[in-house]
Each structure stands twice: as C-alpha cells, then as structure tokens.
N, C-alpha and C positions, 0 to 999 in steps of 0.2 A: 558930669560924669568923668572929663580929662581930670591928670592929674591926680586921681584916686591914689590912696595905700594900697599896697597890695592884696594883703588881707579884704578890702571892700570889693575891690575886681574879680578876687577870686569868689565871695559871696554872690555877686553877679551874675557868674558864670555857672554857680551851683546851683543858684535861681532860678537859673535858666530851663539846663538840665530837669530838675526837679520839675518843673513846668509842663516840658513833652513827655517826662515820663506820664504825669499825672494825668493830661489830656490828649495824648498819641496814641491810640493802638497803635500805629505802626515804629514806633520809638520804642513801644516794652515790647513788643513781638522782636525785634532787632536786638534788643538788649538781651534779651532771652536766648536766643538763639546764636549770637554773641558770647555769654556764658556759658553754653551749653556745649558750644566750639572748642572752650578754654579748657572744659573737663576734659574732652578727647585730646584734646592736646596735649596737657599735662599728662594724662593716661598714657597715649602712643610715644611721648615723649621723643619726637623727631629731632634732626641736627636743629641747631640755633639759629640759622637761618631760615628754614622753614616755620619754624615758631617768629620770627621776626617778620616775615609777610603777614603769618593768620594774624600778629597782632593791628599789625598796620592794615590788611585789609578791613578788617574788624571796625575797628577806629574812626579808619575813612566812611564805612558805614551809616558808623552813628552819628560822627561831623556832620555828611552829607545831609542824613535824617535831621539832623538840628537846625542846619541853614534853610531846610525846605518848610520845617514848619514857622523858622521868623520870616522866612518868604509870604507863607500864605499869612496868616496872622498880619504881617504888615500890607499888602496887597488887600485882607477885607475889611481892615480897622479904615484904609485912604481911600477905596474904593468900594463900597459896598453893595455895588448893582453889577450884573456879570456883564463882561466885557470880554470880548475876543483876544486879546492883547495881554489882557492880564490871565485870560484862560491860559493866553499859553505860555507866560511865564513862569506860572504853578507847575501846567505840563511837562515843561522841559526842567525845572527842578527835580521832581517826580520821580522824573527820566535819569535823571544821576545819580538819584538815591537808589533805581535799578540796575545801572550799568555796576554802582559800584558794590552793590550785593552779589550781583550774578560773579565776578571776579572775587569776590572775596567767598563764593561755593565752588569756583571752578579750583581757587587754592587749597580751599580745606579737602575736597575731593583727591586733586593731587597730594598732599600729607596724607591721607586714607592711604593714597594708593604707595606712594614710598613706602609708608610701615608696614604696610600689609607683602613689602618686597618685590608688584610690579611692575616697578622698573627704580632705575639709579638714580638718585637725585642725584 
C-alpha cells in the first residue's frame, strides 16, 4: 500500500468513501444533510468566514463518520464476539461522530441566525 502514485491513493480513498456511502445510513443521512446545509448556505450567502466553519464543520462530520465506520468494520472483521472493550471503542467513536454533528448544527443554527440579522457576527 506504501509508496503508492497518487492517483492509486486517491482511488483508495474514493473506495473508501463509496463503501459508507453504499453501506452507512448514517454516512448518506450526514451526507445529505451535509448537502442540504451547502444549499442554505449558498442561498443566505454569509461572510466567508461563516461559510468557512459550516464547511469545516461539515467535513469534520463526514471524517469523523468515516473513521467510525473503519473503526467498527475493523473491530468486527478482528473480533467478532461482543466484547466490552471493544463495545466501547465503537461507543466513544459513535460519540464523536455526535459531538461533532451537534457543533456543526450549533454553527449552521448560528449562520441562520446572523442572516436572518439576530445578532452581529
């Protein structure tokens, strides 16, 4: 896998992608709603900064959502009998893929609320 062209890394990485879209609900639910963020954004068309968070929260979403599903997929391919241990390494995966949704609703909320002119960003 080291040492790859870039072009086969980036194939990898699409692989990848492609993979939790096709087997995650919660990867196309993110992605959708994701999308759906981009439309109001673009619509409300806020300072560039505030479009710079929704992006980045956004992002970090779907990251997170990425790294949680090669978490569980590697966790039940090495272990495949429930274990406490590894419950809760899925758990606190899980758990970031929440923290880092709920901030990235608490941002688009605020962008709501700046264009809608309740308060100064």
């Amino acid at each position: 896998m080291k040492h790859r062209p870039f072009p086969a890394r980036l194939g990898f990485a699409l692989r990848g992608i492609r993979a939790a879209a096709a087997g995650e609900a919660s990867f196309r639910l993110q992605l959708v709603l994701g999308l759906v963020g981009l439309v109001v954004v673009l619509a409300l068309r806020p300072p560039a900064l505030w479009t710079a968070l929704f992006v980045l929260s956004a992002s970090a979403v779907l990251a997170l959502e990425l790294v949680n599903t090669a978490l569980e997929h590697l966790a039940d391919r090495l272990h495949p009998e429930r274990h406490p241990a590894i419950q809760t390494a899925k758990d606190c995966a899980a758990g970031a893929v929440l923290v880092a949704a709920l901030a990235a609703l608490a941002i688009g909320g605020l962008i709501l609320a700046l264009s809608l002119g309740w308060f100064k960003g």
